[in-house]
C-alpha positions, 0 to 999 in steps of 0.5 A: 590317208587324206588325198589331195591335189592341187587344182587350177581353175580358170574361174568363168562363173564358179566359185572360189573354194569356201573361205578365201583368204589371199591377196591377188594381182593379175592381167594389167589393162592398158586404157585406149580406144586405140589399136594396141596389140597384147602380144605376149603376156608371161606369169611366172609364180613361186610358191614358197620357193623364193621366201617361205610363206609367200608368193613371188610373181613376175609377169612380162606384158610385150604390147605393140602399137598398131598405129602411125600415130604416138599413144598415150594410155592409162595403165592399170595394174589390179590389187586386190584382196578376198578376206573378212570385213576387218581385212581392210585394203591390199598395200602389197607394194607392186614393182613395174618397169616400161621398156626397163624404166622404172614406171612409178604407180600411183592408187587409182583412186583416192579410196579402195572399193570393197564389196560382199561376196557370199561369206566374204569381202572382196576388196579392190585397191588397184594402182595406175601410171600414164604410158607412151606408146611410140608409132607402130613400136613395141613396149614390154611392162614387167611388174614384180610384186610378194604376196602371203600364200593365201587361206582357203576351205574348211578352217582354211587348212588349204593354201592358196594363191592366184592370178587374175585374167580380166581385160578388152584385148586377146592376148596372142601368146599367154604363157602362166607357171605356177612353181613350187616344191614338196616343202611347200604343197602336198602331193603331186599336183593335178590341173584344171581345166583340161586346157593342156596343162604340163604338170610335175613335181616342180610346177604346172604350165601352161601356153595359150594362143589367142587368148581372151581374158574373160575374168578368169582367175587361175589358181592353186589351191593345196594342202602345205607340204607338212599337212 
């Protein structure tokens, strides 16, 4: 019998597993030399159990401008991809709203960037939009965006998926749930890092205070459920 587990790994240095294959998005930075608060940051991703062999996220973003004074920021939301020199760019179609207004995102810049990692491409293709933030007022962003469960390991037989953590502002209270079932993964799960992961059947949570996001990725990596 092969033993197998589902690893969470906020990457601070370390390696993704051999292989990788899978589009990704993550924490949106919002541009400014103002004072802007990131109060809450919420990711809710749904491994299969929305649509079989793709992952639904939708994240909250709760910002609060700390001045007397209206901002305007350029916000950037990352899209990104980690395949083989034919990969090409991600075009995943990204959703967002600005205090329940749609927020229309437009590409960053007129081309995408990629660069070689090890064995593999990573490639960059984020979007951007302009934001208004009112005197001393909080704003909630809200983004919702589809991905294929990713490849990964040896002949990428292990699935993943993941989520970004970059950015120049502590985020008060961040809060990431990774859900799935036993149609989609193998085994009961296992977290990592030891940061006080709540693990079941159904998914594994985890709530952060004061929270800096150090181009850290937290993802799944596992074995389908019919392996």
């Amino acid at each position: 019998m092969i033993t197998t587990a589902i690893a969470l790994l906020a990457l601070g240095g370390q390696k993704l597993p051999e292989n990788p294959s899978f589009d990704y998005s993550g924490l949106p930075l919002l541009r400014t030399a103002e004072k802007v608060d990131v109060q809450i940051h919420n990711v809710t991703a749904e491994i299969g159990t929305v649509r079989d062999g793709y992952v639904d996220f939708s994240t909250t973003t709760v910002y609060k401008n700390m001045t007397n004074t209206a901002i305007r920021a350029t916000l950037i939301v990352p899209r990104r991809r980690y395949g083989d020199a034919n990969s090409g760019q991600p075009t995943f179609d990204i959703k967002a709203t600005w205090d329940k207004n749609p927020l229309p995102l437009t590409p960053a810049s007129d081309h995408g960037y990629s660069e070689k990692v090890g064995k593999v491409v990573k490639y960059t293709s984020d979007l951007s939009t302009k934001v208004k933030l009112d005197p001393q007022a909080t704003h909630a962003l809200r983004i919702t965006y589809e991905v294929p469960i990713g490849k990964v390991g040896y002949e990428q037989k292990q699935r993943i998926a993941g989520y970004l953590f970059d950015g120049d502002k502590t985020i008060d209270q961040m809060n990431i749930a990774y859900r799935y079932s036993e149609k989609t993964v193998f085994r009961l799960p296992e977290a990592h890092p030891n940061l006080g992961w709540q693990v079941g059947d159904k998914g594994a949570f985890i709530r952060e205070n004061n929270y800096w996001p150090d181009n850290q990725m937290t993802y799944l990596s596992f074995y389908p459920g019919d392996f």
